[in-house]
C-alpha positions as CSV (number, residue, x, y, z in Angstrom):
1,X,-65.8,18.1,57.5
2,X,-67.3,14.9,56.3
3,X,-65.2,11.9,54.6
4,X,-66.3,12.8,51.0
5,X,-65.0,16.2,50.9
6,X,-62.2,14.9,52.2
7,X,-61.7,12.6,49.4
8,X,-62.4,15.2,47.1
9,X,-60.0,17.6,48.6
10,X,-57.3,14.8,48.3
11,X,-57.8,13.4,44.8
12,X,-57.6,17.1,43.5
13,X,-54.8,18.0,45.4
14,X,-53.1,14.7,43.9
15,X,-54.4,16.0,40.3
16,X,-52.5,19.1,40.9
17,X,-49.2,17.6,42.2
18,X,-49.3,15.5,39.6
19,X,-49.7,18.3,36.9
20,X,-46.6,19.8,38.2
21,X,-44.4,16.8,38.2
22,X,-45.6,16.2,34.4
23,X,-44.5,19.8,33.4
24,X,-41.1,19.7,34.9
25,X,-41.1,16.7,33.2
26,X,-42.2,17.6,29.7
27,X,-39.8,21.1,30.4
28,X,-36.8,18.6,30.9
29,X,-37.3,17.2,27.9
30,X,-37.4,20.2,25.6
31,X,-34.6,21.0,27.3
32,X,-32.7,17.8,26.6
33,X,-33.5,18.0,23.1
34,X,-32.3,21.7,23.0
35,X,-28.9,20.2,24.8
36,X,-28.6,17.5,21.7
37,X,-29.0,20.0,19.1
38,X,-26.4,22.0,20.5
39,X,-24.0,18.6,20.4
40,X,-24.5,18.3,17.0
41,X,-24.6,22.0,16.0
42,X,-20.7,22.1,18.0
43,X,-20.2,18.5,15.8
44,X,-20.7,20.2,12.9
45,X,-18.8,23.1,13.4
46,X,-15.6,21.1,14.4
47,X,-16.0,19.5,11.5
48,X,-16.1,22.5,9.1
49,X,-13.0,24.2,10.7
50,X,-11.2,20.4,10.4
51,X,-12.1,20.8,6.6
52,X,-11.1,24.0,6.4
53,X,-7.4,23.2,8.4
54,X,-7.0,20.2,5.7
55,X,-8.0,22.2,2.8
56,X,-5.5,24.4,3.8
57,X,-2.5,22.3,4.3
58,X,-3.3,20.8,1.1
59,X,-3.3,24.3,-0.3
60,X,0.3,25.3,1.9
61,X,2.3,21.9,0.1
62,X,0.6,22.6,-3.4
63,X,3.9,23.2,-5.7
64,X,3.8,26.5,-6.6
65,X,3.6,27.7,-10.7
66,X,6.6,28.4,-12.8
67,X,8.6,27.5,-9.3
68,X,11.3,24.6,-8.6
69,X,8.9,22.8,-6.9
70,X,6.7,22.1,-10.0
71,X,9.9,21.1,-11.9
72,X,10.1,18.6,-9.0
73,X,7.2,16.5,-10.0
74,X,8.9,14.2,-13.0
75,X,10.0,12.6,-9.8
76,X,7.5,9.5,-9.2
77,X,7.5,10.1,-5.3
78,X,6.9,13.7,-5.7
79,X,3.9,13.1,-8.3
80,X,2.5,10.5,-5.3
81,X,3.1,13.3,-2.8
82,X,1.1,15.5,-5.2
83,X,-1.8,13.0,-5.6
84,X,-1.7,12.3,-1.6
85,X,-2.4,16.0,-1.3
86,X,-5.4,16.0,-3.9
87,X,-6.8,13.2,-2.5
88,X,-6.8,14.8,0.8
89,X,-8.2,18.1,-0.3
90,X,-11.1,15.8,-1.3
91,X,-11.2,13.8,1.8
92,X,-12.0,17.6,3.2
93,X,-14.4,17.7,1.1
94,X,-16.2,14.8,2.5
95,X,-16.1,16.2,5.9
96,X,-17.7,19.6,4.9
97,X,-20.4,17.2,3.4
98,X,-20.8,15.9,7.1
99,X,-20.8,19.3,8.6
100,X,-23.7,20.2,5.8
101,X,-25.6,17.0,6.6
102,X,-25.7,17.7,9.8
103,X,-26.7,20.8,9.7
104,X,-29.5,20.0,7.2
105,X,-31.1,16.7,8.8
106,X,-30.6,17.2,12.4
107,X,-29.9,20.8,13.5
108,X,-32.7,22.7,11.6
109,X,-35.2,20.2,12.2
110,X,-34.6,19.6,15.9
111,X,-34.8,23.5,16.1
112,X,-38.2,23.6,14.1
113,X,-39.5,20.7,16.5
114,X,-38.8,22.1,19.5
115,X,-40.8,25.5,18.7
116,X,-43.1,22.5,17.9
117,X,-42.4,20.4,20.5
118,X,-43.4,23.8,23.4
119,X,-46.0,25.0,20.9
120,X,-48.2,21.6,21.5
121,X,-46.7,21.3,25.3
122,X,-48.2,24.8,26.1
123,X,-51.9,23.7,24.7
124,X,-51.9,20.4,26.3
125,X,-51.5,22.1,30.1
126,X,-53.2,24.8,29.3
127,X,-55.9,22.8,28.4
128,X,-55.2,20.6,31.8
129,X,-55.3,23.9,34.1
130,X,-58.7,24.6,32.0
131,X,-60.1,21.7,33.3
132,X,-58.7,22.2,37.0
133,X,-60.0,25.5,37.4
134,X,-63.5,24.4,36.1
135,X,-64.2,21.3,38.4
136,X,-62.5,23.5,41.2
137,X,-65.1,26.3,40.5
138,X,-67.9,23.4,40.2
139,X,-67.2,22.1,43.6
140,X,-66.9,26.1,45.2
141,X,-70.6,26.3,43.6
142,X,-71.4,23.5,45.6
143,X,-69.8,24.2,48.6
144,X,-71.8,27.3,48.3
145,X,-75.0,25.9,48.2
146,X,-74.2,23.1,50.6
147,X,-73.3,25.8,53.0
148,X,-76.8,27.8,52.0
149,X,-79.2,24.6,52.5
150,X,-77.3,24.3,55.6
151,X,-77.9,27.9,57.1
152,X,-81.4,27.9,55.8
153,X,-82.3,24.2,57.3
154,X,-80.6,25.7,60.7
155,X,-83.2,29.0,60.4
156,X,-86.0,27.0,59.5
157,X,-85.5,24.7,62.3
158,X,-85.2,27.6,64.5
159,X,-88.3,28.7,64.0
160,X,-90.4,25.8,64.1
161,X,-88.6,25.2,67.8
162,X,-89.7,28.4,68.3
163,X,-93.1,28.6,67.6
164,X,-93.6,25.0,69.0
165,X,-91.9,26.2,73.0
166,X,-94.8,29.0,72.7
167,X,-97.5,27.0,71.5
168,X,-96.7,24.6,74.6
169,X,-96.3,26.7,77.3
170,X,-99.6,26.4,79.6
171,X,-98.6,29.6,81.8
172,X,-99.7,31.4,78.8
173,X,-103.4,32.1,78.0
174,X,-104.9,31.6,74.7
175,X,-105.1,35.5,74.1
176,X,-101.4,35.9,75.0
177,X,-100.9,32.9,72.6
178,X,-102.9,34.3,69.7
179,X,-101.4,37.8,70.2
180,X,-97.9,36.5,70.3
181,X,-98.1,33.9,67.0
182,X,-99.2,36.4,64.5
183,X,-99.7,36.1,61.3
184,X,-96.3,37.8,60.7
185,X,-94.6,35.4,62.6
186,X,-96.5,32.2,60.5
187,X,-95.5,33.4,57.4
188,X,-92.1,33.9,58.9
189,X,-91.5,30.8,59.7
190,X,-93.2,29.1,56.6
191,X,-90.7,31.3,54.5
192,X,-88.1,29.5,56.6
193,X,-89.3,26.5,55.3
194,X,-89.2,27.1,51.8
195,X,-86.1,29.2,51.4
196,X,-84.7,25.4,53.3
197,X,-86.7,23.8,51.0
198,X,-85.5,25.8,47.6
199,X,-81.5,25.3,49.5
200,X,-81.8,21.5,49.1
201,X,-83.3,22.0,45.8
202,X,-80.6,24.0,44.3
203,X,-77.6,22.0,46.4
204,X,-78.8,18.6,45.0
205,X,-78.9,20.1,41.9
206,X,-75.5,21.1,42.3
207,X,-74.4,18.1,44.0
208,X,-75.9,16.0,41.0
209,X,-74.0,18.5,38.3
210,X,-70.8,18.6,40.3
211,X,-71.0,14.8,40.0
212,X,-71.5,13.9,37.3
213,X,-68.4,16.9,35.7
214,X,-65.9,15.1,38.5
215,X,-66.6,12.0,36.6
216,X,-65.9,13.9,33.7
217,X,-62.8,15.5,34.7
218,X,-61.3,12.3,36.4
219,X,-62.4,9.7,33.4
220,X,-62.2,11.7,30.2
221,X,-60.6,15.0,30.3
222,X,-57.6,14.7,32.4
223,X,-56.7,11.3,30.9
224,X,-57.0,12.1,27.6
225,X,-54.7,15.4,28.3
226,X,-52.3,13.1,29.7
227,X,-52.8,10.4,27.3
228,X,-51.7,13.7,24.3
229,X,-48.8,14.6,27.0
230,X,-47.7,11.0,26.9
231,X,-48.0,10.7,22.9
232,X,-45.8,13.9,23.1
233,X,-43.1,12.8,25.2
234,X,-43.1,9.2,23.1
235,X,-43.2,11.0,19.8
236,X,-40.0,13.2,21.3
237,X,-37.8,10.8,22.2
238,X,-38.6,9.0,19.0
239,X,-37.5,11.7,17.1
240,X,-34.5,12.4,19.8
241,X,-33.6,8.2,18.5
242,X,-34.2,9.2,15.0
243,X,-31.7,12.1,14.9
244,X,-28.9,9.8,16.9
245,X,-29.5,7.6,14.0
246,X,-28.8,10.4,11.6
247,X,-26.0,11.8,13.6
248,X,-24.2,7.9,12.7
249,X,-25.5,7.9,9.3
250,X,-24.0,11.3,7.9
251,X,-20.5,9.6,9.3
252,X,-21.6,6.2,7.3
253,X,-22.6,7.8,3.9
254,X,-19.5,9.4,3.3
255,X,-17.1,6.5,4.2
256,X,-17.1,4.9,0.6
257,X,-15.7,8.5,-0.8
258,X,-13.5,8.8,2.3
259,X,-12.3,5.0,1.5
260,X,-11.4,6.1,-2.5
261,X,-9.5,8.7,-1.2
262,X,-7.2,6.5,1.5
263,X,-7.1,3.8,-1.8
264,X,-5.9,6.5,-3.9
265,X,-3.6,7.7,-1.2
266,X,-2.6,4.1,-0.9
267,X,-2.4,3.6,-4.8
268,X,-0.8,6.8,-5.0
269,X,2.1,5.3,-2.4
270,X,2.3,2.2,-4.3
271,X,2.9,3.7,-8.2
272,X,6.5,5.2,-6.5
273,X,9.4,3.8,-8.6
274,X,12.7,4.4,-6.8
275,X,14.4,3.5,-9.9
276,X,12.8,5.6,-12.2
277,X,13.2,8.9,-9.9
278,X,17.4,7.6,-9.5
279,X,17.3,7.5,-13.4
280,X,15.8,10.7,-13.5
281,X,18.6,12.0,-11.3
282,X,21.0,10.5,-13.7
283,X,19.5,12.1,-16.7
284,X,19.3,15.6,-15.0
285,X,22.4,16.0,-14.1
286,X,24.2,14.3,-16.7
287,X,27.2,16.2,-18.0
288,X,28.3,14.5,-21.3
289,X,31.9,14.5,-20.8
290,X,34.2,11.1,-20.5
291,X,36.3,10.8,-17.4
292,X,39.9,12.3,-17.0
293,X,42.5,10.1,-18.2
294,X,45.2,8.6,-15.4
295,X,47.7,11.2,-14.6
296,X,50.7,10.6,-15.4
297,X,53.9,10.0,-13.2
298,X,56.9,12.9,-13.0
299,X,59.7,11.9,-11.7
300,X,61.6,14.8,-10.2
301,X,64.3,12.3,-9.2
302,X,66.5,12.5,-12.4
303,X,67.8,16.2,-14.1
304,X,65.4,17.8,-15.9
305,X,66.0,17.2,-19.8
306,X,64.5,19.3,-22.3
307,X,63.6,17.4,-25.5
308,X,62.9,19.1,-28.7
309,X,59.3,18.2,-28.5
310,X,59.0,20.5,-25.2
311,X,60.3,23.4,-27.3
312,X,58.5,26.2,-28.0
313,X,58.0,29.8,-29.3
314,X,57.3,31.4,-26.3
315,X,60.4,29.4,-24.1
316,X,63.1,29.8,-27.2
317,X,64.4,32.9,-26.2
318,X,64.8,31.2,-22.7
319,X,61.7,32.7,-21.2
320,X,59.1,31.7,-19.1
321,X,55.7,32.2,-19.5
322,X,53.2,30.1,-18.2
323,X,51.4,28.0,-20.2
324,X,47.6,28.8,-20.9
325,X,45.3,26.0,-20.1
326,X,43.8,24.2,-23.5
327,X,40.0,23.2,-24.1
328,X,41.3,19.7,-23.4
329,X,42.4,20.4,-19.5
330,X,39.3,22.5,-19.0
331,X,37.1,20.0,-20.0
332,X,38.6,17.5,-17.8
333,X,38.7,19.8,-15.0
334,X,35.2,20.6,-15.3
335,X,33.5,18.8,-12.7
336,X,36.0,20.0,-10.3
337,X,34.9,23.6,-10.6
338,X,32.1,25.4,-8.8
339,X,29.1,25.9,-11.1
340,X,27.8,29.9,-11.4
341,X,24.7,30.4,-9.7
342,X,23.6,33.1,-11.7
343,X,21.6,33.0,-14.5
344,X,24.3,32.5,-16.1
345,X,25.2,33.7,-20.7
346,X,21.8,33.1,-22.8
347,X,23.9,30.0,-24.9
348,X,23.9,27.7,-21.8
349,X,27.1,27.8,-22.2
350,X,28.3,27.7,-18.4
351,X,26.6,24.4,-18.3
352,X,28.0,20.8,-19.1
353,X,27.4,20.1,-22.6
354,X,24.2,17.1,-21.9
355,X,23.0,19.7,-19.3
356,X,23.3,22.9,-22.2
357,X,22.0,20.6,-24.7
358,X,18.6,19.7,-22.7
359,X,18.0,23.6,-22.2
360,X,18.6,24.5,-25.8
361,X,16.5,21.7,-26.6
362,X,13.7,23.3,-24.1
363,X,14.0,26.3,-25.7
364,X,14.0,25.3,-29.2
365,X,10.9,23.8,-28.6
366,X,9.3,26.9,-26.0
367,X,10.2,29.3,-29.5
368,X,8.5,26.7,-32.1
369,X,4.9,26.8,-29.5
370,X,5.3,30.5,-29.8
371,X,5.8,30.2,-33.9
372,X,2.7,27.6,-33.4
373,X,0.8,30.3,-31.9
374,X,1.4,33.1,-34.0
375,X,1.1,30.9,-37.3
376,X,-2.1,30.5,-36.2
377,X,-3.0,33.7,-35.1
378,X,-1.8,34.8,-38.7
379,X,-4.1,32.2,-40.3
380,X,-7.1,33.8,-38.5
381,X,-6.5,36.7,-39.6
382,X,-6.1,35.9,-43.0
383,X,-9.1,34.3,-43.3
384,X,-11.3,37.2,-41.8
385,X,-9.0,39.7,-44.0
386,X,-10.6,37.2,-46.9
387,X,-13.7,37.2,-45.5
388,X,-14.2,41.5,-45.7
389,X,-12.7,41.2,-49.3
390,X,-15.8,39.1,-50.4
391,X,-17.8,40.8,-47.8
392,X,-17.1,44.8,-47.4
393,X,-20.2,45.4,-45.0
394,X,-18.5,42.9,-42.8
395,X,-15.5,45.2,-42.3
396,X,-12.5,47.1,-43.7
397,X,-9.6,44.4,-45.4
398,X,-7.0,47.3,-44.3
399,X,-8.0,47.4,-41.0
400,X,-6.3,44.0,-40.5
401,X,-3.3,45.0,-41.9
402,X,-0.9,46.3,-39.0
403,X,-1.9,43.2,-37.0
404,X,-0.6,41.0,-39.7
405,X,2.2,42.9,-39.7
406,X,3.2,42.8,-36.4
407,X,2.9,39.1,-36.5
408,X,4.9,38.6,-39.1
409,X,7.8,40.9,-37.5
410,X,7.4,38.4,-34.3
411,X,7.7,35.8,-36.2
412,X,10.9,36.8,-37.8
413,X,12.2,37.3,-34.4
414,X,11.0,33.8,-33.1
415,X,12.5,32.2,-36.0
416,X,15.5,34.0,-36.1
417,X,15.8,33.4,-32.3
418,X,14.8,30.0,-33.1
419,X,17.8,29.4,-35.6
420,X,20.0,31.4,-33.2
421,X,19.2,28.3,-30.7
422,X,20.0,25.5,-33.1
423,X,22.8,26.5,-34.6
424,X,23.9,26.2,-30.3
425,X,22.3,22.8,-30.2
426,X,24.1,21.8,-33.5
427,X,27.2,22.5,-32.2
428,X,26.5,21.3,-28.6
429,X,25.8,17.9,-30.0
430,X,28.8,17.9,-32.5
431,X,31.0,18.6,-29.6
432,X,29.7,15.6,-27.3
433,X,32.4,12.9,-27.3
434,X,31.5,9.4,-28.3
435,X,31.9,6.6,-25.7
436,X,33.3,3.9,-28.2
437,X,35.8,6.4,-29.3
438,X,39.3,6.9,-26.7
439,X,39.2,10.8,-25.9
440,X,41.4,12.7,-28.9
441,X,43.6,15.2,-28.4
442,X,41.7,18.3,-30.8
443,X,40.9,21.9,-29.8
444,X,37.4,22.2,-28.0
445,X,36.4,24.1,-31.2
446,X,36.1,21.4,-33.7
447,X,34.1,18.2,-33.9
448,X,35.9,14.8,-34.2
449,X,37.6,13.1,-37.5
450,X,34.9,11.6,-38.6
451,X,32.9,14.6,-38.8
452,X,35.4,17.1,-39.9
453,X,35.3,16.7,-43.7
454,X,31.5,17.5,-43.4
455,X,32.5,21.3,-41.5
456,X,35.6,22.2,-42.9
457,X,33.8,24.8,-45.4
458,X,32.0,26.3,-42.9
459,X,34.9,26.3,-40.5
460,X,37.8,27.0,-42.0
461,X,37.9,30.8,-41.5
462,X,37.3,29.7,-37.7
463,X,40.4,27.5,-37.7
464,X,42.6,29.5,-39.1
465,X,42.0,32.3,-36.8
466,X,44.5,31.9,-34.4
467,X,47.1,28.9,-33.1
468,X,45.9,29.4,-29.6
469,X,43.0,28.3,-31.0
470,X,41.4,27.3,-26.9
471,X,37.7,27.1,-26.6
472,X,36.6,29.9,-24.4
473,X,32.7,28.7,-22.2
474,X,32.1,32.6,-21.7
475,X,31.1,32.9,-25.6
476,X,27.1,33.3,-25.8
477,X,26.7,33.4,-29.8
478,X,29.8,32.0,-31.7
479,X,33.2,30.7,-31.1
480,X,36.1,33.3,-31.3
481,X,39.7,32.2,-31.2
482,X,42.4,34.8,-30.6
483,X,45.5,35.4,-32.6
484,X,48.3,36.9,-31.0
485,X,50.2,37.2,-34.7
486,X,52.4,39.9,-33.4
487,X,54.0,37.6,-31.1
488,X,54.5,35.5,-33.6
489,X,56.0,37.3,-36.0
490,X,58.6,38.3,-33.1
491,X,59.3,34.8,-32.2
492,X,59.9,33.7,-35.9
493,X,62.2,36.6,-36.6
494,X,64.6,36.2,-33.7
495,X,64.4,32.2,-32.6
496,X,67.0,29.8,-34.2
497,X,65.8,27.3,-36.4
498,X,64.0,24.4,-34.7
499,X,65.4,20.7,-35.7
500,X,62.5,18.3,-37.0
501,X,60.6,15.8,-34.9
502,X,58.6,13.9,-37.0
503,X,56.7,14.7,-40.2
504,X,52.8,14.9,-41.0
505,X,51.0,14.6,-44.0
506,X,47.6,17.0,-44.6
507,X,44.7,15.3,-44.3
508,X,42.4,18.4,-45.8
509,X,43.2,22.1,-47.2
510,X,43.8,24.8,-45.0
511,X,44.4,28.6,-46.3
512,X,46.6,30.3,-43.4
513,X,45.5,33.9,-43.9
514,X,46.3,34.8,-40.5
515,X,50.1,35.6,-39.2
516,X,51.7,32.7,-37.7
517,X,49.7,30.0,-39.8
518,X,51.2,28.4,-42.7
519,X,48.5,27.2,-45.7
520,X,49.0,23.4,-47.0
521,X,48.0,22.3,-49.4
522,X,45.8,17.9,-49.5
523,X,48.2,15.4,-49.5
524,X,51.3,17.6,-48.5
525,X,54.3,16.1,-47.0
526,X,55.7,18.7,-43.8
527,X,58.2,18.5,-41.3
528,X,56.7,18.3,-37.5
529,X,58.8,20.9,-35.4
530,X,56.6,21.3,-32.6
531,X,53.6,19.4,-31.6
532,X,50.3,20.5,-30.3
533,X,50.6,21.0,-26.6
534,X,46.8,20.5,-26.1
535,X,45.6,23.9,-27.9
536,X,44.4,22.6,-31.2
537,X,47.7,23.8,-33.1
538,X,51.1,21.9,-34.7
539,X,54.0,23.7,-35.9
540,X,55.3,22.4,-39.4
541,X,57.8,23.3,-41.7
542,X,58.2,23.3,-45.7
543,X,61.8,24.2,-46.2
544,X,64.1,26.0,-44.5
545,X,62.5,29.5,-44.2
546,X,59.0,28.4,-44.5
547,X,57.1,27.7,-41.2
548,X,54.1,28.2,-39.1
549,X,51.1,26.8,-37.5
550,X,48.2,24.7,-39.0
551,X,45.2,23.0,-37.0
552,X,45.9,19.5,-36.0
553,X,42.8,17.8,-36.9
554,X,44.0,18.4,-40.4
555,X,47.2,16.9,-40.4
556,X,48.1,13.5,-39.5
557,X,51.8,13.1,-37.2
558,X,54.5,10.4,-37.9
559,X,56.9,11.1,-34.8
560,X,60.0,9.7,-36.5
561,X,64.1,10.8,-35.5
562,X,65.1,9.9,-39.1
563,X,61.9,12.2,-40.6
564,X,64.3,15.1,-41.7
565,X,66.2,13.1,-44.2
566,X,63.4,11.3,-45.3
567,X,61.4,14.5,-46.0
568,X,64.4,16.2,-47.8
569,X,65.2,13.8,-50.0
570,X,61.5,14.0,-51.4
571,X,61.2,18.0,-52.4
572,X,65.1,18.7,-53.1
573,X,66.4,15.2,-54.2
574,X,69.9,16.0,-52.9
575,X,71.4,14.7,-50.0
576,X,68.7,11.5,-49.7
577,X,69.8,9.0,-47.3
578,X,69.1,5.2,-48.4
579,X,65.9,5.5,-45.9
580,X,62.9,5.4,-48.3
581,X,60.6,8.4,-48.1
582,X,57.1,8.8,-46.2
């Protein structure tokens, strides 16, 4: 085998390794572009299902509706809490933005230019194994001939040597030599020659073609397929660089919004007022009433000593009953006692009066929005009940009718449930005490003095009701006092007659209808006889045999030893010490 075939074995050998080494090459890189899509395409989905947990927790801490929790937010720190969480369900938002990005600028067009990207990769080594199998058949062809001028040369050169050994040999005669070189074997031999002759036609032609498409093959077509494989690979890890580029600037874009949202958190942090939410507290569970008084001192040390100011109805006959607590001591022991958890009477009344105040308030105002409503509902109606009185084809007036009716019923109801609710709140807030004023000892039912001459018509048939007279929380709708006359009666029949503490002088009218009460008139001088042991009630005397109870916010006491004489001398004028009277 000469040197030149050699060669050309070699170089085309080399061709071919170096075919294969470029498509595992360009195969790798597909391959590493398919690895980076997948990155980003897991990217993206952690980021939807970290969205998705945020959203949710901001969801799971929302405060419900109509639920404590909303009540909650007057607080500052819970209305911060609330904004923390809305800013948050935004900040969510930002990352599903990421996750869409991503998605959008780097996943589906990564995927669409790698079906590119092995599209052109295919064509270009097809078009390189083209090539190889042509130049590869080229030099077979001229192998073949090569090998064909070869054998034919050999033949030809045969039967020249041939013909020449017989046309030598001198042993032979001339007949033998004619007979034995015949024609035949001339022609023989000169067809030897040409078919040698036509061999290194056709292989130089060959050789001179093969030539000049190796020259081809090795200087334009293989390097221009591997200049396109090159441009590929460059134009692939561009766009590899391009998407990392992306991947940092989906992150980037959203970090202004994602920096509003920690400022507002931040904001949201800094607007907490820790003494507006302690104030708040204060307001919300203010009760309204003034502090107990000191408690007094008993000293069990010396005898117990009855005074006439301890005497009473019920302990006359030498009895003991115990003594039933006043609206005074149950107001003073209210914070002591465990609220009801319930729901508790539709008045409020089981709450402190600031506390039933605010809630009457709220539901004052809940009932006028609901008059609002229906108002305006009524004034719709009107209108379009108008409207078909101009305009018959539009509709039938009547047909309005029951509707207008049946919002003119609910608003009877809300108003009278609105009156219901204020005539609570009216006498929650005449009840509050005053803080400039020293607690007064008055039934639970009335207001103070200063406010009594503006009630008494309306609540004298209430104060007369009963010398018990003790404000009972229980009562949704009005106050009811109970009068145990009978009792009364009995005790006035059979007790002994009670000496005179002090005497009082009526400050307003009171009619005693009930049994037990006595009616005085404005201005009327009375003996004191008993005084008002914290239920609202004094008993008083006229003369002799007329006595009872009457309220004592209307009467005003002068404790005094020498009263009796004083007080006598004025209505009978007989027996009058030197004292002067009252």
């Amino acid at each position: 085998m000469d040197l030149g075939k050699v060669e050309t074995l070699v170089k085309a050998q080399q061709l071919r390794d170096q075919f294969d080494n470029l498509e595992k090459h360009t195969q790798w890189g597909i391959d590493f572009v398919e690895k980076y899509t997948k990155f980003v395409k897991e990217r993206s989905e952690i980021e939807i299902n970290y969205a998705k947990q945020i959203r949710n927790l901001s969801k799971k801490y929302q405060p419900k509706k109509n639920s404590k929790e909303e009540e909650e937010n007057k607080y500052s720190s819970c209305r911060a809490f609330l904004s923390t969480l809305n800013e948050l369900n935004d900040y969510a938002g930002q990352h599903e933005l990421i996750a869409e990005n991503l998605t959008s600028q780097i996943i589906s067009e990564l995927t669409r230019y790698t079906q590119e990207l092995k599209t052109e990769r295919k064509s270009h080594f097809h078009d390189g194994r083209k090539a190889q199998q042509h130049i590869e058949n080229s030099w077979k062809q001229l192998e073949s001939s090569k090998r064909r001028f070869e054998r034919d040369c050999k033949e030809a050169d045969r039967a020249q040597q041939y013909f020449e050994k017989m046309d030598a040999d001198i042993n032979v005669t001339k007949a033998d030599v004619e007979k034995r070189c015949s024609h035949k074997a001339r022609q023989q031999a000169q067809m030897r020659h040409q078919m040698a002759a036509d061999s290194k036609g056709e292989y130089s032609s060959y050789l001179q073609k093969f030539n000049q498409e190796q020259n081809e093959h090795y200087y334009t077509l293989i390097p221009h397929i591997f200049q396109k494989i090159q441009e590929m690979e460059e134009r692939r890890i561009e766009r590899v660089g391009e998407s990392m580029k992306t991947f940092a600037e989906v992150d980037r874009q959203v970090l202004p919004i994602v920096s509003k949202c920690l400022d507002g958190m931040t904001k949201a942090a800094e607007s907490i007022e820790p003494k507006s939410d302690s104030k708040q507290v204060v307001e919300s569970y203010k009760s309204g009433f003034e502090p107990p008084g000191d408690v007094e001192f008993e000293d069990y040390s010396q005898p117990m000593k009855r005074t006439v100011s301890e005497s009473s109805l019920s302990n006359s006959r030498g009895e003991a009953k115990p003594e039933k607590p006043s609206s005074k001591s149950k107001g003073k022991l209210w914070p002591f006692i465990k609220k009801n958890k319930g729901s508790g009477p539709e008045d409020f009344s089981h709450l402190p009066p600031e506390q039933r105040r605010k809630k009457l308030q709220a539901k004052i105002d809940d009932i006028n929005k609901e008059i609002q409503k229906e108002m305006d509902q009524k004034d719709a109606l009107t209108k379009m009940k108008d409207v078909y009185v101009k305009n018959p084809q539009m509709g039938d007036p009547s047909s309005v009718d029951p509707r207008l009716a049946e919002i003119s019923q609910t608003i009877e109801k809300l108003q009278f449930e609105a009156q219901k609710f204020e005539g609570w709140l009216a006498e929650v807030e005449g009840r509050l005490p005053v803080k400039s004023d020293p607690p007064r000892r008055q039934s639970g039912l009335y207001e103070t003095q200063n406010n009594i001459q503006t009630t008494v018509n309306n609540c004298a048939q209430d104060r007369e009701s009963s010398p018990d007279g003790s404000y009972t929380e229980e009562q949704s709708s009005e106050t009811q006092i109970k009068v145990p006359s009978t009792e009364f009666d009995d005790e006035f029949d059979d007790e002994e007659t009670l000496p005179t503490i002090g005497t009082c002088k009526a400050l307003y009218p009171f009619e005693g209808h009930n049994e037990g009460t006595i009616s005085v008139a404005e201005g009327e001088l009375l003996y004191v006889i008993e005084e008002d042991k914290g239920d609202g009630w004094t008993r008083v005397r006229r003369n002799e045999e007329e006595e009872g109870y009457v309220p004592t916010s209307y009467v005003e006491v002068f404790l005094d030893t020498n009263a009796k004489a004083d007080i006598f001398c004025v209505h009978h004028s007989v027996n009058c010490s030197p004292i002067t009277a009252v």
